[in-house]
N, C-alpha and C positions, 0 to 999 in steps of 0.2 A: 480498612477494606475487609470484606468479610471473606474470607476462606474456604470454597466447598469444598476445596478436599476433606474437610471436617466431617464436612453432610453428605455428601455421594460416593457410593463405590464404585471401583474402577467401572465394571461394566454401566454402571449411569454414566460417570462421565464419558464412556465413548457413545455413545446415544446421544448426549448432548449435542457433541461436536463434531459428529457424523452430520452433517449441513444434508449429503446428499441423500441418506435415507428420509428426509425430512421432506423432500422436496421429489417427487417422483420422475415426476418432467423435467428431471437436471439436466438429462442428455439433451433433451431440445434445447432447452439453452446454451449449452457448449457448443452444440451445433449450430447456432444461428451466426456466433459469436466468431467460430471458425470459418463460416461461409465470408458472412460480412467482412470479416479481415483479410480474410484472401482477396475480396475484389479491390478493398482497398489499396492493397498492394500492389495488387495487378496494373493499377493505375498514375504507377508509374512515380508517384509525389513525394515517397518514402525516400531519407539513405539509409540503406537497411546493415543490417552487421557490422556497422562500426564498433574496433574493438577500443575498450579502455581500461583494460586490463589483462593480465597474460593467464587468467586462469580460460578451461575451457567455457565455459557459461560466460564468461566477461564481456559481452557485445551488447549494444544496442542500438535502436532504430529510432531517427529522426523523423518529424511531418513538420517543414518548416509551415509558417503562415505566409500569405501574401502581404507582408510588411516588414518595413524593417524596425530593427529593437523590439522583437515581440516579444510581452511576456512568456516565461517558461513554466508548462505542465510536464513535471516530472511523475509518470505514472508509474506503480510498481505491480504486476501483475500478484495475484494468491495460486492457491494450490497447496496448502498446509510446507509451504517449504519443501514440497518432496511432488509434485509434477507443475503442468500447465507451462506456458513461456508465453514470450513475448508477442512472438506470432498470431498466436491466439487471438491477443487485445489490441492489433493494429485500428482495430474498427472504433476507439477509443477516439483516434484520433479528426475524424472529419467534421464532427459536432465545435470544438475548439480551436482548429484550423478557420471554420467558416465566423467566428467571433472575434479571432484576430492573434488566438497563441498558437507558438511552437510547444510541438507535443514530444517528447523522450520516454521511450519506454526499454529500459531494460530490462536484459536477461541474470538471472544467475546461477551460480552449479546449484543442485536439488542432493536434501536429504536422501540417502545418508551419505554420501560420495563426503558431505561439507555437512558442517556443523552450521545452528543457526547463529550464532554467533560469527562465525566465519562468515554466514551471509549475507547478516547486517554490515561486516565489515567491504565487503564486494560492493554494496548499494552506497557506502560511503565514499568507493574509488569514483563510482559512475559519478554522481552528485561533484563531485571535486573532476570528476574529466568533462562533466556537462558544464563548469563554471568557465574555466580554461577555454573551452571551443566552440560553445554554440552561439555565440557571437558569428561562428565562420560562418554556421547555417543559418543567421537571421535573429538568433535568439536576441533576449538582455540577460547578461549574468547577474544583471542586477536584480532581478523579480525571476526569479525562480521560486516555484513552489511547489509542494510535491502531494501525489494525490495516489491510495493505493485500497486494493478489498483486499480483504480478509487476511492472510500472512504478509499481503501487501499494504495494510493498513497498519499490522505491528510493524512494517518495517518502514513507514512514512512515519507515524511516531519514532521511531531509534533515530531518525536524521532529525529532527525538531528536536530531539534530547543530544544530539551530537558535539560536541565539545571541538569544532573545528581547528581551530590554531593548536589544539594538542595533535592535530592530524599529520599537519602543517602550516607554519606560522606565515607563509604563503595566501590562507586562504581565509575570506574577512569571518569574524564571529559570527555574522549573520547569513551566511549564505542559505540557510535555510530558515525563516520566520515564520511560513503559512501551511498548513498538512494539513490534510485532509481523509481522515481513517472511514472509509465504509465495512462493516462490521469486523473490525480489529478485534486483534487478540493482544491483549496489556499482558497479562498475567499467565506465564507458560508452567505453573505450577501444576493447575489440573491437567494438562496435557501428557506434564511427564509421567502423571498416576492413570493414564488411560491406553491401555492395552496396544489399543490399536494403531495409535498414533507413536507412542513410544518405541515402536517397535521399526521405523526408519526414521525418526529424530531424536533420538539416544540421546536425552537431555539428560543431563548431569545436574543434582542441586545447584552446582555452582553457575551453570547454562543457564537455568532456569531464573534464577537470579539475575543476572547481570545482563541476561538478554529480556527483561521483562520491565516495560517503559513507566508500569503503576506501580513495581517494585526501584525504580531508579527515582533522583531528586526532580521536582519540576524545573523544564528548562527557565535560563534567566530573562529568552526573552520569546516573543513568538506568542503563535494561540495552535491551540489544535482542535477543529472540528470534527467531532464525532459524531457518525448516526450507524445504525444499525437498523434493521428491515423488521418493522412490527411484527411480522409472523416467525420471528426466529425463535432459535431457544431459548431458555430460559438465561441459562448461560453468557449466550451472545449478548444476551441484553445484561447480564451482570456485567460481564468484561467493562461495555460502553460505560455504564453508570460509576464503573470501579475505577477509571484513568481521569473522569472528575472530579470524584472524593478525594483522588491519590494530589493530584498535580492541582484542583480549586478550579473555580469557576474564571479564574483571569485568563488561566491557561488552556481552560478547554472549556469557552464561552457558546458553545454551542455543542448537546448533547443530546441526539433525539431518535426516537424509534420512529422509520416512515412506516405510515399504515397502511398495510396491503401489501410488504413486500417482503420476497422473501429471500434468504441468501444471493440467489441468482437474481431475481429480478430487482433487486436493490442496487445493482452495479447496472443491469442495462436502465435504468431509471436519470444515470449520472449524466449518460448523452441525451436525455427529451428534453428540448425546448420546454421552459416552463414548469420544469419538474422544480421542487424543492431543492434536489442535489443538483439538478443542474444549474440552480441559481446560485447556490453554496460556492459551486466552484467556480461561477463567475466571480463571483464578489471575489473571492479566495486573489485570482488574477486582476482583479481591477480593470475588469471589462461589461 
């Protein structure tokens, strides 16, 4: 895998991965994101702040489907590990609702309060409290699959590389086989050499390492679907191309830039009937 910290100085790489200077109109998009979630809420179909775990960030919110044993979309919102929640991305859920999955979206503590390591560790309790109980709300524990942007994306990769029975021998090896990264970060190397980012995710070589899914072995079983938004950085589009080379084309048989989109519109792309990623994550569910 190729290295820019080699080739770029700190101030490139915060430019790189500055998504929002990139993208002018991000607030409209936040905005549309947090309107649309709120009415979905308002509607009543959510169980919202279920906790599954004793930290404060450890809640999440359910959108069962109108069936029973519906497969499970485990969605991980982004925000560089250090803002955005759950809240936000309830609007996630009524596109995959109306096709017949239960949707989970959790929360978790945000840089720097928690390490990303810690974080991925948080997304390992939910995953393991969503196997255990979404059964009660409708789910199947047995199709669960997990689908996340951007720190949400590296952290639907860390559960596809998950080593579960090291968790607890409780819970089956495969509880997670199918993820879904929309422009994922693999590689928190250049992060921890970029100023801006560095400075409330306090990665450590050793963080950077051990919490970086292209620097870890490819899982034994499973696939991970990766795309990232044709108009992103340069970067962005390394990362995706860099967790194929790392983990092979068995494991990440799907690896693609959409054209036309860009950090933000590449995640509202995931709910249009008929999109590319909207079809990704049906197939993903087996609907």
């Amino acid at each position: 895998m190729t290295l820019t910290t080699d080739l770029l100085t700190p101030s490139q790489l915060d430019a790189q991965y500055n998504a929002r200077a990139r993208v002018p109109e991000f607030a409209q998009h936040v905005a549309r994101w947090q309107a649309d979630s709120a009415q979905v809420r308002a509607g009543g179909r959510g169980r919202l702040g279920l906790r599954y775990g004793p930290a404060p960030g450890e809640t999440l919110d359910i959108f069962p489907a109108d069936r029973p044993r519906a497969p499970v979309l485990v969605f991980i919102h982004g925000g560089y590990w250090r803002s955005m929640d759950k809240s936000d991305h309830s609007f996630i859920a009524p596109a995959f609702n109306q096709s017949g999955a239960t949707v989970v979206i959790p929360n978790y503590d945000l840089c720097p309060a928690v390490t990303i390591p810690e974080i991925s560790l948080q997304m390992v309790r939910a995953l393991a409290w969503t196997w255990r109980h979404v059964a009660e709300h409708g789910g199947d524990p047995r199709r669960i699959s997990v689908a996340g942007h951007s720190a949400g994306g590296h952290l639907a990769a860390m559960m596809l590389a998950c080593y579960w029975q090291q968790v607890d021998t409780s819970l089956p090896s495969d509880l997670v086989t199918h993820a879904l990264s929309i422009s994922g970060l693999y590689d928190l190397e250049p992060l921890r050499q970029a100023p801006s980012f560095q400075a409330d995710l306090r990665l450590t070589p050793d963080d950077a390492l051990r919490a970086s899914p292209a620097r870890l072995p490819a899982p034994r079983l499973g696939r991970l679907d990766a795309v990232v938004g044709g108009l992103e950085s340069e970067e962005f589009r390394r990362q995706t191309n860099a967790i194929r080379q790392v983990w092979g084309q068995a494991r990440v048989p799907v690896c693609e830039a959409l054209e036309g989109l860009n950090h933000f519109s590449v995640l509202e792309s995931l709910v249009q009937p008929g999109s590319r990623l909207h079809a990704l994550a049906l197939e993903m569910l087996g609907l």
